[in-house]
Each structure stands twice: as structure tokens, then as C-alpha cells.
MARKOL-379809 format. One record per atom (N, C-alpha, C, CB): x, y, z; residue in three letters. Coordinates in pm, whole numbers, plus 50000, padded with zeros to 5 digits. Glycine has a CB too. Example, Ala and Ser with C-alpha at 12.3 -4.5 7.8 and 13.67 -1.06 7.14 Angstrom:
<nutis>
513194943150780ala 512304955050780ala 513204967050780ala 511314955350905ala 512854977550708ser 513674989450714ser 512905000350787ser 514084994050572ser 
</nutis>
This chain:
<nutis>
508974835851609unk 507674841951611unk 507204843751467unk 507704855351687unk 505934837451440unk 505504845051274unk 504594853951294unk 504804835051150unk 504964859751189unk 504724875451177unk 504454879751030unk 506034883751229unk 503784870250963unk 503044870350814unk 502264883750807unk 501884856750791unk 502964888150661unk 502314903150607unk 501754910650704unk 501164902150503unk 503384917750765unk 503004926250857unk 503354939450824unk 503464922850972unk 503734950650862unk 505054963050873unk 505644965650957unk 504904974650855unk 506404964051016unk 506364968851168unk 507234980051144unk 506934957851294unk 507034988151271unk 507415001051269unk 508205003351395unk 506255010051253unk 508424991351462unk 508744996951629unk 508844982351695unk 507215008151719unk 509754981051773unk 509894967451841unk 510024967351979unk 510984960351795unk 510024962752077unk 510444964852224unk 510644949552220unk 509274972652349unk 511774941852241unk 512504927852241unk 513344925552381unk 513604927052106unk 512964913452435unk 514534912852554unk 513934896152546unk 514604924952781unk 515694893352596unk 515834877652589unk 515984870552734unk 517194873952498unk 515234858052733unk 515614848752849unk 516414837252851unk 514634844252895unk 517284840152913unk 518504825052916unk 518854818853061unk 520284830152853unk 519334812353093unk 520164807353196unk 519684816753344unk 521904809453143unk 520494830153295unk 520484839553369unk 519694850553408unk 521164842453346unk 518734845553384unk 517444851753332unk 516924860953192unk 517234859453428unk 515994876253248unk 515904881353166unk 516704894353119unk 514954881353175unk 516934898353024unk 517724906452986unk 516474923253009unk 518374900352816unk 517814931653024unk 516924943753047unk 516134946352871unk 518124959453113unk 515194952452898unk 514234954352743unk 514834966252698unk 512334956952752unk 515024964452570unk 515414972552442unk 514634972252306unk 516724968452406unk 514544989552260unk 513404988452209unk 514224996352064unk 511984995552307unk 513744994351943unk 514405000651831unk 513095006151712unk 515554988151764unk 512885016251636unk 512055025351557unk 512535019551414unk 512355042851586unk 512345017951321unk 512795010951216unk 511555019351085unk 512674991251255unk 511065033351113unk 510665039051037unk 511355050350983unk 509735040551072unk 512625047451012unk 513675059250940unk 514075049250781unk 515575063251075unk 513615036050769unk 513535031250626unk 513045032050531unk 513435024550610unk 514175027850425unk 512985039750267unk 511665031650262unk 513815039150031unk 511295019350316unk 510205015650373unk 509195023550452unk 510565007650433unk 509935029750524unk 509395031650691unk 508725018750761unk 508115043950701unk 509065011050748unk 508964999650868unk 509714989350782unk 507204993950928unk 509914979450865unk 510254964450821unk 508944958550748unk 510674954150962unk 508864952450626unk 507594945050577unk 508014932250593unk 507084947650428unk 507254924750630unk 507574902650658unk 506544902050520unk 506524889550884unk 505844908450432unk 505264900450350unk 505554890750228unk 504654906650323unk 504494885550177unk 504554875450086unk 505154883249982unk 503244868350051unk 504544892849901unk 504994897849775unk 504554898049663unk 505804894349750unk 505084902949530unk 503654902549444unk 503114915649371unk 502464898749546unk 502694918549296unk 501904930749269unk 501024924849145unk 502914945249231unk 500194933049210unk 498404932649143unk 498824948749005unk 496494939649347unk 498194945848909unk 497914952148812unk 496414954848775unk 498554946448726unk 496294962748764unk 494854969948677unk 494164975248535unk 494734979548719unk 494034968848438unk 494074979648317unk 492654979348302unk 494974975848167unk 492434996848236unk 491034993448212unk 491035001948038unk 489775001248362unk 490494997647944unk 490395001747821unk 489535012647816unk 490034991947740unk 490085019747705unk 488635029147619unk 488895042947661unk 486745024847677unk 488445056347659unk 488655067547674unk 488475068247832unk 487835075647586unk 489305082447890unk 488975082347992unk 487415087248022unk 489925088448043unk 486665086448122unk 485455090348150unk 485205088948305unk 484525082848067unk 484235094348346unk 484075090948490unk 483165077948494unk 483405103648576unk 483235070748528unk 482815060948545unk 482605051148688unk 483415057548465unk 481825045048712unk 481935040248878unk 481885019148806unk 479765048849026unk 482625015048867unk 483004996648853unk 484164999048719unk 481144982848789unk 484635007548718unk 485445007748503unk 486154991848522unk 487515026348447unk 486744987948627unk 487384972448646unk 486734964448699unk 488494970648718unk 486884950748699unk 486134939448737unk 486664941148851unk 486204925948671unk 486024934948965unk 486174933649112unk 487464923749133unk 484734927549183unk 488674927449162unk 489604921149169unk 489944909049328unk 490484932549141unk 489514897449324unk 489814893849419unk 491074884849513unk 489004891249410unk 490984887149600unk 492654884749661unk 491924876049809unk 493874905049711unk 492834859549781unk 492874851949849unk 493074854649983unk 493484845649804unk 493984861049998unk 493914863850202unk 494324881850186unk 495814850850341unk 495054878650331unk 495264897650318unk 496564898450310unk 494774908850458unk 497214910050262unk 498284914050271unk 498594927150280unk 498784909750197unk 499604931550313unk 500074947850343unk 500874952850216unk 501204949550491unk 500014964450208unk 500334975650093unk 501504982750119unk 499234986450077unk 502454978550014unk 503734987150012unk 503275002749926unk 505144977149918unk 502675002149830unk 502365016849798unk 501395012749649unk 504065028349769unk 500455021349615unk 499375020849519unk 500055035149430unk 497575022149600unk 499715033549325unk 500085044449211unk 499065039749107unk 501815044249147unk 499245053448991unk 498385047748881unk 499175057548752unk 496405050748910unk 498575052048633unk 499735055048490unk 498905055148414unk 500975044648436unk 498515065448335unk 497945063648233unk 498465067148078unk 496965069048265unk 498235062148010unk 498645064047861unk 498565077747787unk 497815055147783unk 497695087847796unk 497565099147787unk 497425108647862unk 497015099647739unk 498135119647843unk 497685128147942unk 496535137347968unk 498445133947951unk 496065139048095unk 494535146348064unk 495025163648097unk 492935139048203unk 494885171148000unk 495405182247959unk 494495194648078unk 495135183347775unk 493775193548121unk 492805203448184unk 492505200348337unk 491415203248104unk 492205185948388unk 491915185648530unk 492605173048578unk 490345185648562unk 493295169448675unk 493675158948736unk 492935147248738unk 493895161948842unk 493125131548703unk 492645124848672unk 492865116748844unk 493055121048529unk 491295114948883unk 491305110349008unk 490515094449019unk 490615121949096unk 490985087249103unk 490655071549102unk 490825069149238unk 491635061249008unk 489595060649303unk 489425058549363unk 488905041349386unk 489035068349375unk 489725037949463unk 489955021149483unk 489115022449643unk 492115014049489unk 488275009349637unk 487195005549693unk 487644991549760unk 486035005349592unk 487274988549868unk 487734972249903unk 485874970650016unk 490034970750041unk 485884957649933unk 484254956650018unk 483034966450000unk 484464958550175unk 483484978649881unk 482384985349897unk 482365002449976unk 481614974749972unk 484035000550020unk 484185011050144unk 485735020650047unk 484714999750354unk 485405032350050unk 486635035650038unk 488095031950068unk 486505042750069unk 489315027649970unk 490425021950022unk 491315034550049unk 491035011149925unk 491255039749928unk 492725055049880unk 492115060749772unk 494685049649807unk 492285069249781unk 492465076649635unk 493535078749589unk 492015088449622unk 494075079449426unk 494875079849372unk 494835094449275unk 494915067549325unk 495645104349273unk 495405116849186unk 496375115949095unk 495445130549254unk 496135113648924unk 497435121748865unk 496815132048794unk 498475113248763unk 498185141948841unk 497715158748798unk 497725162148712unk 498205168748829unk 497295167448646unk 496575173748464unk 498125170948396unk 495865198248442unk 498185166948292unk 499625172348207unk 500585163048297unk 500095192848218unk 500485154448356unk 500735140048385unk 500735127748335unk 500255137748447unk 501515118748366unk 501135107748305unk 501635092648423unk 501955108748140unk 501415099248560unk 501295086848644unk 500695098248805unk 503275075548656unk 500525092048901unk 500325102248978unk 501645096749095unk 498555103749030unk 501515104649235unk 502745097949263unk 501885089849350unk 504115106149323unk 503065079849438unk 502505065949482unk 501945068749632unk 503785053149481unk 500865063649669unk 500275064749799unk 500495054449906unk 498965065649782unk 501125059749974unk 501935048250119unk 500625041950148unk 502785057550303unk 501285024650142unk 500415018750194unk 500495018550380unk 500505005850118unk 501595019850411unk 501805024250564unk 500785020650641unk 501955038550588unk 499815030650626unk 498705036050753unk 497425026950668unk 498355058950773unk 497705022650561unk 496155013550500unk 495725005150555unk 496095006350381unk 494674998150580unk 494274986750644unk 494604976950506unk 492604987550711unk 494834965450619unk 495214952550543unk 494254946150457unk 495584942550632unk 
</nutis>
């Protein structure tokens, strides 16, 4: 069966032979430091954007990606730390909110946001 850039989280499987079908058995596979099985391609996309921080809306060029694939987890790092308010980023796909990303004041990455529950 293919099963290109998926996660799965849950299976229900039974086999047919000779003797027919086997009774169905089903197994949860989100107790992994994954939480699911990933079949994807692989890879990671990078982002840099120069110059002071500021609020800004487009600060990166529109990054585009040939087909779809499933998000193992989004994070962000910045070079200085912002001493007073949490530095918040927000990634867009099509125009539509994807995730937000927070790192907290006196930080210098935020932590990583499960791609899990993201759309592909």
C-alpha cells in the first residue's frame, strides 16, 4: 500500500490467505517520540530573514514547495535576545494562518510546534 507523507497514528490491519480472513487487529502508535509513524520524504526548509527585529508583515520571500508534505515540528531561533516581550511569528500558507511560533523574552529559540494536527 503507498502511503506517501503521511503520520499515522492508528491502524486497524487483518490478512487474507488460503484460509481466509484473519480476525482484525488494531494498534495506536502515538505513544512515539513522534506520536505517530511518519512515511515521509524528508528534508527541512530554513528561513532567514536579516536586519533588526521589527514587526513586520511578508519579512521573507514566499517560500515555495513543490507538492505537500507532513510537518514533523516548526521552531524558530533568533540571534539576539528580545529582552522585554516575546518575539512572535506567524507562518502563513496560501494567505491563511499556518502556526504561530512564540520565543519568550530573554530567549533565544522558542520551543517547537507539533506538526501532528497541521494540515499538509
Amino acid at each position: 500500500m503507498l502511503l506517501p507523507d503521511a503520520r499515522v497514528a492508528s491502524a486497524e490491519l487483518f490478512v487474507t490467505n488460503s484460509r481466509g480472513d484473519s480476525p482484525t487487529a488494531v494498534i495506536a502508535v502515538t505513544q512515539t517520540i513522534d506520536a505517530g509513524l511518519r512515511t515521509l520524504s524528508g528534508g527541512q526548509y530554513s528561513i532567514e530573514v536579516q536586519g533588526y527585529l521589527a514587526i513586520e508583515n511578508g519579512a521573507a520571500p514566499d517560500l515555495l514547495i513543490e507538492a505537500t508534505h507532513t510537518v514533523q515540528d516548526i521552531y524558530a531561533v533568533v540571534r539576539l535576545k528580545a529582552t522585554e516581550s516575546p518575539v512572535v511569528i506567524r507562518l502563513n500558507q496560501d494567505g491563511v494562518l499556518y502556526c504561530t511560533v512564540t520565543i519568550p523574552a530573554d530567549t533565544l529559540f522558542s520551543d517547537p510546534v507539533d506538526g501532528f494536527l497541521l494540515p499538509r
